[in-house]
N, CA, C and O atoms as a Maestro MAE file, in Angstrom:
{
 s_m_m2io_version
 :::
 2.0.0
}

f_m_ct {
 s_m_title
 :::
 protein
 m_atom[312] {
  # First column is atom index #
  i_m_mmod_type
  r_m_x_coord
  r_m_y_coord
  r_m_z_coord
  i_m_residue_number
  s_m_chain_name
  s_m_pdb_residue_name
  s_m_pdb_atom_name
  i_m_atomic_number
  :::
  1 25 26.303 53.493 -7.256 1 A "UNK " " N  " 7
  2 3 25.687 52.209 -7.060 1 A "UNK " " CA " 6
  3 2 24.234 52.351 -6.590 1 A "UNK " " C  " 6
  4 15 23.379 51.468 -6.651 1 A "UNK " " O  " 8
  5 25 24.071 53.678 -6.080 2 A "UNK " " N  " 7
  6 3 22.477 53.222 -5.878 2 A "UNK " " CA " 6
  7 2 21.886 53.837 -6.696 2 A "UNK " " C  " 6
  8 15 20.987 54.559 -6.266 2 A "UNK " " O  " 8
  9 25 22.071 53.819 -7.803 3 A "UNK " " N  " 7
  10 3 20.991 53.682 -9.120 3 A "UNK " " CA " 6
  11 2 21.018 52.740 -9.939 3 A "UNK " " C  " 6
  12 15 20.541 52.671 -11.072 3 A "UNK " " O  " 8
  13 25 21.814 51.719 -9.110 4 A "UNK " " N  " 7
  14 3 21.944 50.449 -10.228 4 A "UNK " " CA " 6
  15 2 21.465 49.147 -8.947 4 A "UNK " " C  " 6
  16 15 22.118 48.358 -8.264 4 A "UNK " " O  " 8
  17 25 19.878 49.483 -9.109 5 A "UNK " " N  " 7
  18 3 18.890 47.911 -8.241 5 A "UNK " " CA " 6
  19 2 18.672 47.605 -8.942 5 A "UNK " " C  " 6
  20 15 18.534 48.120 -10.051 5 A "UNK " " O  " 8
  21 25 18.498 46.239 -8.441 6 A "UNK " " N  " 7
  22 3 17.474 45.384 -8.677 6 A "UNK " " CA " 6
  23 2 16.077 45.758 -8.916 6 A "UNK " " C  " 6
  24 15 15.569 45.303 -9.941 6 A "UNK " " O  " 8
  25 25 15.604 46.255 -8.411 7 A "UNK " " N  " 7
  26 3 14.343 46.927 -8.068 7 A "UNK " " CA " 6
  27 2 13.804 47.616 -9.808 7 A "UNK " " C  " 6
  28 15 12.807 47.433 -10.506 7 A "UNK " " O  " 8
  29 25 15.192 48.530 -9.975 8 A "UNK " " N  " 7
  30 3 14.825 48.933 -11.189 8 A "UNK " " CA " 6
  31 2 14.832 48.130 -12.482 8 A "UNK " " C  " 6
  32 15 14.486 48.591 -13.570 8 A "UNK " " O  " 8
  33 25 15.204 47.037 -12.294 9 A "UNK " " N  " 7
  34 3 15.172 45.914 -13.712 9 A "UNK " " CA " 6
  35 2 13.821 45.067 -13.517 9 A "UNK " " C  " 6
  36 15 13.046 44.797 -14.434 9 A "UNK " " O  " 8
  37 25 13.639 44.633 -11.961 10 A "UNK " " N  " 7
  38 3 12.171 44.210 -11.739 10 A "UNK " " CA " 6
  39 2 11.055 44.718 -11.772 10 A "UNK " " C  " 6
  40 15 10.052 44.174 -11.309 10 A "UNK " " O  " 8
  41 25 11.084 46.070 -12.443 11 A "UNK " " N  " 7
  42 3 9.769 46.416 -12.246 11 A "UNK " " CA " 6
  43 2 9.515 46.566 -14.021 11 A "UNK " " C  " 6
  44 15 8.410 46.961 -14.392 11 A "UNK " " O  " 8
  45 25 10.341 46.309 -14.825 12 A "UNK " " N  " 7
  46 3 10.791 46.142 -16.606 12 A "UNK " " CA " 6
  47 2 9.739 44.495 -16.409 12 A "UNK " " C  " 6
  48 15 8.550 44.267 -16.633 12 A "UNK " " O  " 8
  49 25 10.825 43.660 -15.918 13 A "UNK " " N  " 7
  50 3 10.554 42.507 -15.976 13 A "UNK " " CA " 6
  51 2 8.363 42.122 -15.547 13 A "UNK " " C  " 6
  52 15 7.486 41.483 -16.128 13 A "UNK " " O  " 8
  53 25 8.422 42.945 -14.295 14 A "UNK " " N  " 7
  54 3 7.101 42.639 -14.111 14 A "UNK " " CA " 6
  55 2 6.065 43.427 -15.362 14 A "UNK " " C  " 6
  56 15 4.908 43.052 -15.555 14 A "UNK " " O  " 8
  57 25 6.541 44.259 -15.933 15 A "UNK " " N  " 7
  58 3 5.951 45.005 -17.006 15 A "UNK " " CA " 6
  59 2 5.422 44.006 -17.894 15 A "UNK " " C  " 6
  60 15 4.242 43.782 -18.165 15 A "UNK " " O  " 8
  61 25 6.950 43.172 -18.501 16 A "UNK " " N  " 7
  62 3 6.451 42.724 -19.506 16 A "UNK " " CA " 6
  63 2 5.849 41.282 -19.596 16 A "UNK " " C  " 6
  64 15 5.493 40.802 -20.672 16 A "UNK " " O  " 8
  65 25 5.741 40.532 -18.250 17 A "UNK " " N  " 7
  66 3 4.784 39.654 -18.046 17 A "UNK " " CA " 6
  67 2 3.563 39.892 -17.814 17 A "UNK " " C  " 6
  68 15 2.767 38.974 -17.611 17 A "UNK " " O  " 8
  69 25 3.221 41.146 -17.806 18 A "UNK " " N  " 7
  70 3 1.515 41.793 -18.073 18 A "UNK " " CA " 6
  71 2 0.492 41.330 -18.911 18 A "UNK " " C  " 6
  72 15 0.576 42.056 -19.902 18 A "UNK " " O  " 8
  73 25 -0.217 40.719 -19.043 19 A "UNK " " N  " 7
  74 3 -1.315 40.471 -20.216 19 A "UNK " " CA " 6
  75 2 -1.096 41.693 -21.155 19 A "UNK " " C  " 6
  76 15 -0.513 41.640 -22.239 19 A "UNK " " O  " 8
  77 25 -1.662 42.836 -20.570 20 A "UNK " " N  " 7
  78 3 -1.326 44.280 -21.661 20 A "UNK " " CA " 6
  79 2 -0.147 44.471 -22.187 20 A "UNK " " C  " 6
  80 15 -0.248 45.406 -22.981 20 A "UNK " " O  " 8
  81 25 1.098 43.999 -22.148 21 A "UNK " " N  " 7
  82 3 2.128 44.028 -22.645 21 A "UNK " " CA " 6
  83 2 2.537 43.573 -23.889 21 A "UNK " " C  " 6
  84 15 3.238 42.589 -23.654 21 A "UNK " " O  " 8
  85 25 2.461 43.811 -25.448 22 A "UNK " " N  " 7
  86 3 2.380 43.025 -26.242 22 A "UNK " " CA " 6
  87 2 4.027 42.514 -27.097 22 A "UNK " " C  " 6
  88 15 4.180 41.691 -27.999 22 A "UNK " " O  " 8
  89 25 5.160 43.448 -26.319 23 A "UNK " " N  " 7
  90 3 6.322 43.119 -26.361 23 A "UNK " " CA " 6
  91 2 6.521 41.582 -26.451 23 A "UNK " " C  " 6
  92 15 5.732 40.771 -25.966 23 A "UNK " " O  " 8
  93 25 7.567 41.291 -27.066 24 A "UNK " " N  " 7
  94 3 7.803 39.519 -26.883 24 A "UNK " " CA " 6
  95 2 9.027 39.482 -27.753 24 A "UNK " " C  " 6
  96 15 9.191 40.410 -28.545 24 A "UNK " " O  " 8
  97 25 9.945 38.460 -27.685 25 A "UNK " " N  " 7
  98 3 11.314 38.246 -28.090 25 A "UNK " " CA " 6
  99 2 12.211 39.415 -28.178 25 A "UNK " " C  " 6
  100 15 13.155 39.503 -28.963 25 A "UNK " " O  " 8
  101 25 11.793 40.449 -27.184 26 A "UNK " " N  " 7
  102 3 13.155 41.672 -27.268 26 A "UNK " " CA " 6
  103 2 14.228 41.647 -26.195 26 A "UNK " " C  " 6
  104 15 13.915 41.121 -25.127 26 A "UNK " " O  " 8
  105 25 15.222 42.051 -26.306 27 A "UNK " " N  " 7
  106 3 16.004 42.301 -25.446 27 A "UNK " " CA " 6
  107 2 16.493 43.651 -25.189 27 A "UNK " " C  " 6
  108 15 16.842 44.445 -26.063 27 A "UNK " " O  " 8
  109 25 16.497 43.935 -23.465 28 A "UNK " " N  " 7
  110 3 15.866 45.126 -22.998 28 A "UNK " " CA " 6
  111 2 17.482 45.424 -22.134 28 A "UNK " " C  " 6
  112 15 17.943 44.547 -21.402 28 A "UNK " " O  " 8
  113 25 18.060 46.479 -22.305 29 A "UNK " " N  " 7
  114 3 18.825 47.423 -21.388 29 A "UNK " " CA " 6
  115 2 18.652 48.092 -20.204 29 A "UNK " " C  " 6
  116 15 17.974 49.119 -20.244 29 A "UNK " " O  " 8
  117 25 19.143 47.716 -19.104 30 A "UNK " " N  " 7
  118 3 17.726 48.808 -18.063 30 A "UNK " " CA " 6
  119 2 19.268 49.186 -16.887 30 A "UNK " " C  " 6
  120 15 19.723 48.346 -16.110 30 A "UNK " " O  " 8
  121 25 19.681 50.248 -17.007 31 A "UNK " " N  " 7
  122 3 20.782 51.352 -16.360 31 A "UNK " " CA " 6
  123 2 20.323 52.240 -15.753 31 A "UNK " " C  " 6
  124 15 19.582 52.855 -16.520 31 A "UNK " " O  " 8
  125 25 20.333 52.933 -14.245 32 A "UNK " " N  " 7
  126 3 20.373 53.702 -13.610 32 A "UNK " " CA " 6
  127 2 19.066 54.462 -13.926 32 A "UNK " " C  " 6
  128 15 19.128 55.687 -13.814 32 A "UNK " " O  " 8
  129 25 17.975 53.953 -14.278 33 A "UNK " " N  " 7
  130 3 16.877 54.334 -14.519 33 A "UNK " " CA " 6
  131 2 16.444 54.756 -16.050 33 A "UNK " " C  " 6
  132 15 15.419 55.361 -16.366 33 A "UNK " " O  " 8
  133 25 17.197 54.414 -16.677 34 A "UNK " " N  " 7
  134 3 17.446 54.343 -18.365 34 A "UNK " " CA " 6
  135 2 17.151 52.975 -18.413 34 A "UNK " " C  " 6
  136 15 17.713 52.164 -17.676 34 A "UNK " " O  " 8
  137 25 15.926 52.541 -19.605 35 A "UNK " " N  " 7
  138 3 15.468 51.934 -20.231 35 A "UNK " " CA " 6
  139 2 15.204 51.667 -21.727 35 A "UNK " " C  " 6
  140 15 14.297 52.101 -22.437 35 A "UNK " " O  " 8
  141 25 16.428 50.680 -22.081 36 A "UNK " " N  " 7
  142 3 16.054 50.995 -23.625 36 A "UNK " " CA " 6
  143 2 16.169 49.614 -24.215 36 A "UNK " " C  " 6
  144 15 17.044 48.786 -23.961 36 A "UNK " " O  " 8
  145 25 14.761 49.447 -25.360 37 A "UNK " " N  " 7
  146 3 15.358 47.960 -26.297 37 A "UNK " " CA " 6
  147 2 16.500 48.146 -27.121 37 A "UNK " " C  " 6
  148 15 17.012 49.073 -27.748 37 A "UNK " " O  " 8
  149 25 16.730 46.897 -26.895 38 A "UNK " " N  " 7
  150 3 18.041 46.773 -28.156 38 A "UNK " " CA " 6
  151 2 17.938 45.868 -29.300 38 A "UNK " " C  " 6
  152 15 17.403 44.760 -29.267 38 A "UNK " " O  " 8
  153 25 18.609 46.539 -30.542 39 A "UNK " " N  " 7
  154 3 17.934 46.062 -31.618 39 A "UNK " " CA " 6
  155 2 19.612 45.239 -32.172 39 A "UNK " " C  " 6
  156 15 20.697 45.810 -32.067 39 A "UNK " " O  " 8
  157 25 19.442 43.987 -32.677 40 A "UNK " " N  " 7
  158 3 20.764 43.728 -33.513 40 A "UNK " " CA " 6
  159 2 21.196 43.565 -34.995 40 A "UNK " " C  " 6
  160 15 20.379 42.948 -35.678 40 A "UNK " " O  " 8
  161 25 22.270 43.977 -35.603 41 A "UNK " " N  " 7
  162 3 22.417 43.532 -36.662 41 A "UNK " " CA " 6
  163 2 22.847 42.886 -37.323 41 A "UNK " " C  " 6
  164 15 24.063 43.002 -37.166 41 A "UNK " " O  " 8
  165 25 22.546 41.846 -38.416 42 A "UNK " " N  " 7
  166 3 23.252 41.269 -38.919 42 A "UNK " " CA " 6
  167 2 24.037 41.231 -40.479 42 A "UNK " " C  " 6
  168 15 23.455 41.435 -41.545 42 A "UNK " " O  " 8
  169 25 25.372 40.944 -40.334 43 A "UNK " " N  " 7
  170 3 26.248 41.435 -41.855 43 A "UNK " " CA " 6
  171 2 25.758 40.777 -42.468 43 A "UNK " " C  " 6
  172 15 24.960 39.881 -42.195 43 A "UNK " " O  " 8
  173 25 26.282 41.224 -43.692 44 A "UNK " " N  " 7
  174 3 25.972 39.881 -44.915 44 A "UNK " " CA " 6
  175 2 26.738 38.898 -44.744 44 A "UNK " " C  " 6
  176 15 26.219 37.785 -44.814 44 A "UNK " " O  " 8
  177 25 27.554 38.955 -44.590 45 A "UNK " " N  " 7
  178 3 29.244 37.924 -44.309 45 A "UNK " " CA " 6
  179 2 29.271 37.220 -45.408 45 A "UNK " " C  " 6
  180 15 28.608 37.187 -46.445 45 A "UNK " " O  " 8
  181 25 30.559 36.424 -44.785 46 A "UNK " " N  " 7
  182 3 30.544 35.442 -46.316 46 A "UNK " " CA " 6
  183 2 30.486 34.243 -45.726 46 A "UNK " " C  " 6
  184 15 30.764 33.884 -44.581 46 A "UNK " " O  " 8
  185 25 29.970 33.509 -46.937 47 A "UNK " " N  " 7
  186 3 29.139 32.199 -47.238 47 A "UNK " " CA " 6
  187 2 30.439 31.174 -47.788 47 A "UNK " " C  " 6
  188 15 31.148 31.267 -48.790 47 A "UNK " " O  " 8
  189 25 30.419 30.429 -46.964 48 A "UNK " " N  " 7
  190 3 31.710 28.917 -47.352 48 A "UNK " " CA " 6
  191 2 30.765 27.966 -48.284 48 A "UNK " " C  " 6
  192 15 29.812 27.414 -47.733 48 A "UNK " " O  " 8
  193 25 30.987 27.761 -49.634 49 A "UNK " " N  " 7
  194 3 30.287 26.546 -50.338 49 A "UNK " " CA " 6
  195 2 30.580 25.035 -49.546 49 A "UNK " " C  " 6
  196 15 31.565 24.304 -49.650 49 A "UNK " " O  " 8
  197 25 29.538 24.889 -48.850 50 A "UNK " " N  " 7
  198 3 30.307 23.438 -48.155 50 A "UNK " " CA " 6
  199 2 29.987 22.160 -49.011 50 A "UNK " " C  " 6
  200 15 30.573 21.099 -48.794 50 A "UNK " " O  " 8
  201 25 28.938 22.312 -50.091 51 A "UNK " " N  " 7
  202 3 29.321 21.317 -51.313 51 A "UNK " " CA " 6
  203 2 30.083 21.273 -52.012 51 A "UNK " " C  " 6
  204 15 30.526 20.129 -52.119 51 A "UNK " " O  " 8
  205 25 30.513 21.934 -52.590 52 A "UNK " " N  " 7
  206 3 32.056 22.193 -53.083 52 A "UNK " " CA " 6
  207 2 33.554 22.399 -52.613 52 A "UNK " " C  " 6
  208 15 34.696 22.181 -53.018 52 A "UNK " " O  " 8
  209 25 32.909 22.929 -51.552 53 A "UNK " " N  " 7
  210 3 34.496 23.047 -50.961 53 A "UNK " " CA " 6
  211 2 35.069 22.504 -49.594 53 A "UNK " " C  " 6
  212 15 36.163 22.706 -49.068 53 A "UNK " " O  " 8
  213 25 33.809 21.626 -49.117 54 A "UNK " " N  " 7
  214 3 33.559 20.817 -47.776 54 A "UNK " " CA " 6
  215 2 34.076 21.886 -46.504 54 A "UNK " " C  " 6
  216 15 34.400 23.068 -46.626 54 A "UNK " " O  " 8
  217 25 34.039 21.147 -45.396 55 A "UNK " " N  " 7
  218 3 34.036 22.050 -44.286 55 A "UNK " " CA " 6
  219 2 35.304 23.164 -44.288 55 A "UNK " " C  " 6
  220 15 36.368 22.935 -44.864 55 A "UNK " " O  " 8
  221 25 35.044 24.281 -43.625 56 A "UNK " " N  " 7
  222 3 35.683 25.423 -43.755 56 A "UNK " " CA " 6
  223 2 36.579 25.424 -42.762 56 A "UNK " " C  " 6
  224 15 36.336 25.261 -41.566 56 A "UNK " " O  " 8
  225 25 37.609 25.610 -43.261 57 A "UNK " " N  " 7
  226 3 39.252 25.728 -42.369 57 A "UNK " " CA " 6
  227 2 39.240 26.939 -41.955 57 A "UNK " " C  " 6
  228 15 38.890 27.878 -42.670 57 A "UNK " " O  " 8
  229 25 39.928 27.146 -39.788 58 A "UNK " " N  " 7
  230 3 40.254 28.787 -39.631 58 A "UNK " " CA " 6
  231 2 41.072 29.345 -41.033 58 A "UNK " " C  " 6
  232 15 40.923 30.567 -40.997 58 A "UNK " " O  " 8
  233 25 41.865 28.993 -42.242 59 A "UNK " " N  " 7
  234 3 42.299 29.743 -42.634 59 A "UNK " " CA " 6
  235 2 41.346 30.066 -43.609 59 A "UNK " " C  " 6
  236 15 41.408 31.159 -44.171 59 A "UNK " " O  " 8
  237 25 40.335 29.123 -43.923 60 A "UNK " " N  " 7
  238 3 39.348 29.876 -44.760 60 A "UNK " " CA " 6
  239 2 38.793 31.127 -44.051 60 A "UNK " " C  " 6
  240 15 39.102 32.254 -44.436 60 A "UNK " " O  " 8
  241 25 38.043 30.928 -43.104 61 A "UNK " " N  " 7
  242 3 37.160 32.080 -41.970 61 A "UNK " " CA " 6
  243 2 38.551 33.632 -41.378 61 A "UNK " " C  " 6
  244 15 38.387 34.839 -41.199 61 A "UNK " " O  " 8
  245 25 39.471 32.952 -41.291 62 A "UNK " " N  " 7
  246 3 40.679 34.549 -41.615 62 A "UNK " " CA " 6
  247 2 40.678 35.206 -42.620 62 A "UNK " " C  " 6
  248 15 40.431 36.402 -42.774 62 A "UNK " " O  " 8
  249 25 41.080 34.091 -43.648 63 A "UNK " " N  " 7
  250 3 40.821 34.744 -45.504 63 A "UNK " " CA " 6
  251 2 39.617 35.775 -45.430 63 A "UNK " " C  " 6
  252 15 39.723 36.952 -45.774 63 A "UNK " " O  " 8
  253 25 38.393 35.157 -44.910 64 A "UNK " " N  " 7
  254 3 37.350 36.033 -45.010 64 A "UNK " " CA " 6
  255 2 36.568 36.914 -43.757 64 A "UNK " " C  " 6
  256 15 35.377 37.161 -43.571 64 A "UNK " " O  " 8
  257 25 37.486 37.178 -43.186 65 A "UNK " " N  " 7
  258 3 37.151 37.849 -41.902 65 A "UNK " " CA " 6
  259 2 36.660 39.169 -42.268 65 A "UNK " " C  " 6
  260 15 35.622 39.531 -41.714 65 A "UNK " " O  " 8
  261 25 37.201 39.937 -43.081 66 A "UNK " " N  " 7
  262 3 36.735 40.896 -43.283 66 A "UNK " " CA " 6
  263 2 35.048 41.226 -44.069 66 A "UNK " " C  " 6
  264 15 34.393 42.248 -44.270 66 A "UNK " " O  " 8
  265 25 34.884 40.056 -44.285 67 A "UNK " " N  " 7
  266 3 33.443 40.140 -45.202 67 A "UNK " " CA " 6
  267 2 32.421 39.699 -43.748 67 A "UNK " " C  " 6
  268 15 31.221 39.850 -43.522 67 A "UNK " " O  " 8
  269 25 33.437 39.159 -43.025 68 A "UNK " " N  " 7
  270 3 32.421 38.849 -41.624 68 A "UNK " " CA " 6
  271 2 31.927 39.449 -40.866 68 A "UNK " " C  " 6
  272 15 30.907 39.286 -40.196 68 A "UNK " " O  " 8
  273 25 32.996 40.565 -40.968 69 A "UNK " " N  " 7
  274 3 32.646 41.522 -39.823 69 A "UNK " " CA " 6
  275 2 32.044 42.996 -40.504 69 A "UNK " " C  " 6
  276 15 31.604 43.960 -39.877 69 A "UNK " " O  " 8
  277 25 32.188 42.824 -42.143 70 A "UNK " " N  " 7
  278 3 31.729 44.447 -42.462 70 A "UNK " " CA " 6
  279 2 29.870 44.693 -42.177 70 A "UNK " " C  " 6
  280 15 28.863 44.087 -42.546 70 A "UNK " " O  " 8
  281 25 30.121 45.837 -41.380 71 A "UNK " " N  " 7
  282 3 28.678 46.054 -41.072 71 A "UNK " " CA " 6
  283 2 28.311 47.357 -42.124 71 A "UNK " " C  " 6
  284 15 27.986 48.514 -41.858 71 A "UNK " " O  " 8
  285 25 28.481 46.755 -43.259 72 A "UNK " " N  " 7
  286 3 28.200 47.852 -44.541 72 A "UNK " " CA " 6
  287 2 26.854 47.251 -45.105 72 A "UNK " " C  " 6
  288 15 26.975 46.067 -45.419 72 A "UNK " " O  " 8
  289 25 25.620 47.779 -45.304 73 A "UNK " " N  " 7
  290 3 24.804 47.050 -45.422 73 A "UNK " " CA " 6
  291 2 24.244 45.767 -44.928 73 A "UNK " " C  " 6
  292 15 23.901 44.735 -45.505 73 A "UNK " " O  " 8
  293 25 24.255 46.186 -43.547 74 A "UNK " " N  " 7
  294 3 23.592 45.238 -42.531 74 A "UNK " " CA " 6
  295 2 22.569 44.899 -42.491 74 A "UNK " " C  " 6
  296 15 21.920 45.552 -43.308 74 A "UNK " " O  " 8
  297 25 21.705 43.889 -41.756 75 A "UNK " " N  " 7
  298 3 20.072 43.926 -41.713 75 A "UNK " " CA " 6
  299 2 19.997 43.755 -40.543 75 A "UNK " " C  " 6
  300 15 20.770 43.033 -39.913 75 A "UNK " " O  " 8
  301 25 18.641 44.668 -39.849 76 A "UNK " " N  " 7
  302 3 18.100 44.232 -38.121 76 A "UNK " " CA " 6
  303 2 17.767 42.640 -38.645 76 A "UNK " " C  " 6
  304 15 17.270 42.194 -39.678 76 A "UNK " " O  " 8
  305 25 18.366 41.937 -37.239 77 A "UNK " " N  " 7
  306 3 17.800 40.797 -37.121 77 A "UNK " " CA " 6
  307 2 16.492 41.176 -36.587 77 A "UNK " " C  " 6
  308 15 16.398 42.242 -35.978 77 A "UNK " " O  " 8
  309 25 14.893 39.996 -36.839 78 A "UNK " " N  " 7
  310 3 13.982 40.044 -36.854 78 A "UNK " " CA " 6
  311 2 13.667 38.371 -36.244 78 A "UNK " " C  " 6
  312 15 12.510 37.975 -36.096 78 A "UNK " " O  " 8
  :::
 }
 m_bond[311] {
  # First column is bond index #
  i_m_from
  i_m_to
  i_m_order
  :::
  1 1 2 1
  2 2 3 1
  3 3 4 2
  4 3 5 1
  5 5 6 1
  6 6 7 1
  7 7 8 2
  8 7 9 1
  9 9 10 1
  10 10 11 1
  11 11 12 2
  12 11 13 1
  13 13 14 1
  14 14 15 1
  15 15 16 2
  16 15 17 1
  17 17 18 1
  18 18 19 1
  19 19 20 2
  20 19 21 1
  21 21 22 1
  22 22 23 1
  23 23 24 2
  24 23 25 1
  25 25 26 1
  26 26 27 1
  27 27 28 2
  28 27 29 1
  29 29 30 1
  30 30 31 1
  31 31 32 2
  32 31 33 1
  33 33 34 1
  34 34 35 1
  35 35 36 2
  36 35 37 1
  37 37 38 1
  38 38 39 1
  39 39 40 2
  40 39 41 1
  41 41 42 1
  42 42 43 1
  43 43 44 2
  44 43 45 1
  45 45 46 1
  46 46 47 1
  47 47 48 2
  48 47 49 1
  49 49 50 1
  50 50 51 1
  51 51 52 2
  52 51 53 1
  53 53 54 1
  54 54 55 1
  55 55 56 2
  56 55 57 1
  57 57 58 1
  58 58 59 1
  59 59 60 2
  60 59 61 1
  61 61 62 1
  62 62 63 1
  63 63 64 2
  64 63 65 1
  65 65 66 1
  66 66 67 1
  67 67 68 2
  68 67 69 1
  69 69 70 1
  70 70 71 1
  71 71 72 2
  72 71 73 1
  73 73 74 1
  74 74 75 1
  75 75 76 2
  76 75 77 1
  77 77 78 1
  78 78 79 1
  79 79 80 2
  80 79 81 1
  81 81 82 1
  82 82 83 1
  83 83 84 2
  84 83 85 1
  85 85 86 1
  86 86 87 1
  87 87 88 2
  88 87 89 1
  89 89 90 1
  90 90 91 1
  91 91 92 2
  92 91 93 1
  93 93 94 1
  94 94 95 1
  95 95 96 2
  96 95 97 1
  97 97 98 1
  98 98 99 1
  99 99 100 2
  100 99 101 1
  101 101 102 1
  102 102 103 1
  103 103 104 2
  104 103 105 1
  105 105 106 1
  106 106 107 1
  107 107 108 2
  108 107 109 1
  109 109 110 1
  110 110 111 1
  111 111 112 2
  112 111 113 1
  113 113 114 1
  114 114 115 1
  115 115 116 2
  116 115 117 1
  117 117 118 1
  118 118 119 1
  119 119 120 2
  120 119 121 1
  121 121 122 1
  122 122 123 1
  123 123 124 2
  124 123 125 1
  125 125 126 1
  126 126 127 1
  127 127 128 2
  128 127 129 1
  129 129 130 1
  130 130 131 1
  131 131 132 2
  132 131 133 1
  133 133 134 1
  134 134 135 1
  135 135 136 2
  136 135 137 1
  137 137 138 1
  138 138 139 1
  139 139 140 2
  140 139 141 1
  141 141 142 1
  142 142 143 1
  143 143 144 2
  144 143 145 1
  145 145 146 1
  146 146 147 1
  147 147 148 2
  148 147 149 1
  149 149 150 1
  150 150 151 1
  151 151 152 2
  152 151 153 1
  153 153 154 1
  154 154 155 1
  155 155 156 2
  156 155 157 1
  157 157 158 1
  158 158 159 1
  159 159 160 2
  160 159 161 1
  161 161 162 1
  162 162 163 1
  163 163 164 2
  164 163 165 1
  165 165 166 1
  166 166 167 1
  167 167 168 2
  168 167 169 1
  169 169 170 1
  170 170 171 1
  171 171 172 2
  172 171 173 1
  173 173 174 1
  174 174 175 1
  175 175 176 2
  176 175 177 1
  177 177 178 1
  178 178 179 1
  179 179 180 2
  180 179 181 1
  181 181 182 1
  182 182 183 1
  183 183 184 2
  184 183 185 1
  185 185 186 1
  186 186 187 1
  187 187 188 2
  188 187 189 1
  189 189 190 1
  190 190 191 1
  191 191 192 2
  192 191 193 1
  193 193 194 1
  194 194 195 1
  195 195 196 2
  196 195 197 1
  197 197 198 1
  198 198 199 1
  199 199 200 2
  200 199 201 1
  201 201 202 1
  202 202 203 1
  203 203 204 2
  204 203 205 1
  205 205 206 1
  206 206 207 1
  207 207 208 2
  208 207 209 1
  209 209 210 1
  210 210 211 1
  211 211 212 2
  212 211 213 1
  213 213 214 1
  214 214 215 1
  215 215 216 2
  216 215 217 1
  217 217 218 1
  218 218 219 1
  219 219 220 2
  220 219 221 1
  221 221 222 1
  222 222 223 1
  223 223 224 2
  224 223 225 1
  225 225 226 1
  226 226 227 1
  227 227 228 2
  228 227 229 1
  229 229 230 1
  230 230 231 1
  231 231 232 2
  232 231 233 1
  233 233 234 1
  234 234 235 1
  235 235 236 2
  236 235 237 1
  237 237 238 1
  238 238 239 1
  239 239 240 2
  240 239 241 1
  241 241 242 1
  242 242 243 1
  243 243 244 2
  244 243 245 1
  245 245 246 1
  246 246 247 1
  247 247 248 2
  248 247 249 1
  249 249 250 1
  250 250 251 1
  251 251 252 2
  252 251 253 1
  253 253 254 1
  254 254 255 1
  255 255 256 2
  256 255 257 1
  257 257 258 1
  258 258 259 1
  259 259 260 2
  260 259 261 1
  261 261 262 1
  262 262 263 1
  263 263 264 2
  264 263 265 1
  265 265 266 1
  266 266 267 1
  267 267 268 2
  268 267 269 1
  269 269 270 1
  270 270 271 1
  271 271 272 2
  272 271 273 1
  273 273 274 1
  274 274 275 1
  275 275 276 2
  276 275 277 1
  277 277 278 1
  278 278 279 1
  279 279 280 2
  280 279 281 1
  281 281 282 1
  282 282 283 1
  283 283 284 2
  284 283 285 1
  285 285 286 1
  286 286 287 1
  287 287 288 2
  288 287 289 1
  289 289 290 1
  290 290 291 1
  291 291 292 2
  292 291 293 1
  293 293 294 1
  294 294 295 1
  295 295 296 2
  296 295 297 1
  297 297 298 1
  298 298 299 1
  299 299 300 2
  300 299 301 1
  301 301 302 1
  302 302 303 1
  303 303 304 2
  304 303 305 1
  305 305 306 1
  306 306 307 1
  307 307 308 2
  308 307 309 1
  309 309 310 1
  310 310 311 1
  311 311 312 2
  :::
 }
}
């Protein structure tokens, strides 16, 4: 526990309210003196036609769970 302050996430935080800081919309990890951004991804998933097939039932989104969650050709969100 004492490598896990406060101290050490506030001094991230005062970083990146710096004028010189040109970071902006990231989200930051900060552990026992380990500092790291984190990047996310997003699947392709699948797409419900809601003109055609109007709003999507849990048994539609089960049917296609697996296209939801494959992180096979993902993209960083940006």
């Amino acid at each position: 526990m004492d490598y896990l302050k406060v101290e050490h996430i506030a001094s991230l935080v005062v970083y990146l309210c710096h004028e010189s800081c040109q970071e902006n919309g990231s989200v930051f990890e900060v552990s026992g003196g380990v500092y790291q951004k984190v990047q996310y991804a997003r699947a392709i998933g699948y797409t419900h036609d809601l003109k055609e097939a109007g709003d999507p039932s849990v048994e539609d989104v089960a049917a296609n769970w697996d296209e939801v969650i494959d992180m096979d050709g993902a993209e960083m969100v940006r």
